[in-house]
N, C-alpha and C positions, 0 to 999 in steps of 0.2 A: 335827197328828198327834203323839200322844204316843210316845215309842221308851224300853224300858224302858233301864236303863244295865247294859251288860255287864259281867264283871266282868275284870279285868286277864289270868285265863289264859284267856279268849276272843279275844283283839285277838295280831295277830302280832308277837314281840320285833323291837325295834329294833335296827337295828345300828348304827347309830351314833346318837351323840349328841343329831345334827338330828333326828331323826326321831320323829316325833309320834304316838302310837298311838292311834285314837277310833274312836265309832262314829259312822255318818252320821247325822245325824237330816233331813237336806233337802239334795237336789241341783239347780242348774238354772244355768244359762247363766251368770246373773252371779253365784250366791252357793250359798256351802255351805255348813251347818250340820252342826258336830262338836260331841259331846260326849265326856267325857272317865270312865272307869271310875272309881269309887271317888269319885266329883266331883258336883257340879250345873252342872259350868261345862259353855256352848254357845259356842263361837265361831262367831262367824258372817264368812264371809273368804271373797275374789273366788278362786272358781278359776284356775290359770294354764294349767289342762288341765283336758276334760272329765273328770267323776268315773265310773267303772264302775260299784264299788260297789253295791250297792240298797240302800236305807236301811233301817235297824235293823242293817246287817251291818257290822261291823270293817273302819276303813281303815288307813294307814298311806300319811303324809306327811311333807311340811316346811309348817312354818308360817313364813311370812316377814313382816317387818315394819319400814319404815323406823322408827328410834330420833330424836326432838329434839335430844336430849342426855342420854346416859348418865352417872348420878350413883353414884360408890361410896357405901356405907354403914356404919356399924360395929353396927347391929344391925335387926332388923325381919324381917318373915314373906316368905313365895313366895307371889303370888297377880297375880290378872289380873284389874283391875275394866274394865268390869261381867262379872258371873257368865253372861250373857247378852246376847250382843250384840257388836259390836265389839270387838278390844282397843284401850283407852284408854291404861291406863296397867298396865303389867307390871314386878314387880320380883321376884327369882330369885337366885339364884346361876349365875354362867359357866360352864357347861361345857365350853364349845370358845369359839377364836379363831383367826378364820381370818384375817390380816394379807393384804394387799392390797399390789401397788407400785404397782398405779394409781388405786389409792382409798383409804378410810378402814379398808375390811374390814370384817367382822361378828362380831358375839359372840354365843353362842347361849347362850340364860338358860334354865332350868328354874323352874318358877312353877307348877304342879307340870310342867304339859307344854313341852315346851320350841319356844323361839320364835327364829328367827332372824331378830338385829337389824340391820340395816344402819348404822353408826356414822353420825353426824353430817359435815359435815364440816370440819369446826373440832376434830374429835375424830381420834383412832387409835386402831384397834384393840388396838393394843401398849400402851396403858393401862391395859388391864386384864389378868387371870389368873384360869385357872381356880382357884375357889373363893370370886371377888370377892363379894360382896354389892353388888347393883346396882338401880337403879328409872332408870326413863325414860316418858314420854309419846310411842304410837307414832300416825301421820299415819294418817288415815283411806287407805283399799287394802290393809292387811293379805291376804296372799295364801293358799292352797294348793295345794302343788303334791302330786297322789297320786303313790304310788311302785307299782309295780305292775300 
């Protein structure tokens, strides 16, 4: 099924940083497909709750996703290969850092939609700051959790 791409004042504003703004393109038990306004990207990621939603209509989430190893950078694009499909490998700029005392914490990258990483743990979250330039390879289970 084709779903045309909505455009950004159709999907409802985020309120914070985590949160992910798409339109559905496919709901079902194990997997959900989003697509992103103004994009060609689909991600496709394990619901962590059923989706309401009906497809073609505007969701709003969090997209989560365990990080390998997050790498600073001193130059390069925001983008999530593949354009379709799993995220593989996403690099962004930091938006938020949420620091952990019992774990590594998470950093949330904008690529253009933003994804939250779970740090490595060999890594801390307190390595990085908003504004970093960042790339990482994320483990297959990339999540969605809807809001609303």
């Amino acid at each position: 099924m084709s779903v045309a791409l909505n455009t950004l004042s159709s999907v409802p504003a985020a309120s914070t940083p985590s949160e992910a703004r798409g339109v559905l393109v496919e709901a079902s038990a194990s997997k959900v497909v989003v697509s992103f306004p103004a994009s060609d990207y689909q991600l496709h990621l394990a619901p962590e709750r059923p989706v309401t939603s009906a497809v073609g209509k505007r969701v709003l989430g969090i997209i989560k996703g365990q990080a390998r190893r997050i790498d600073a950078l001193k130059s390069g694009g925001q983008f999530v290969e593949p354009v379709m499909g799993r995220p593989r490998i996403v690099q962004g700029r930091v938006v938020e850092v949420n620091a952990s005392a019992n774990g590594p914490g998470t950093v949330t990258v904008a690529c253009p939609m933003p994804i939250v990483l779970k740090v490595g743990e060999l890594q801390r979250a307190e390595q990085f700051k908003v504004g970093d330039l960042v790339t990482t390879h994320v483990l297959p289970g990339a999540t969605f959790t809807p809001l609303g």
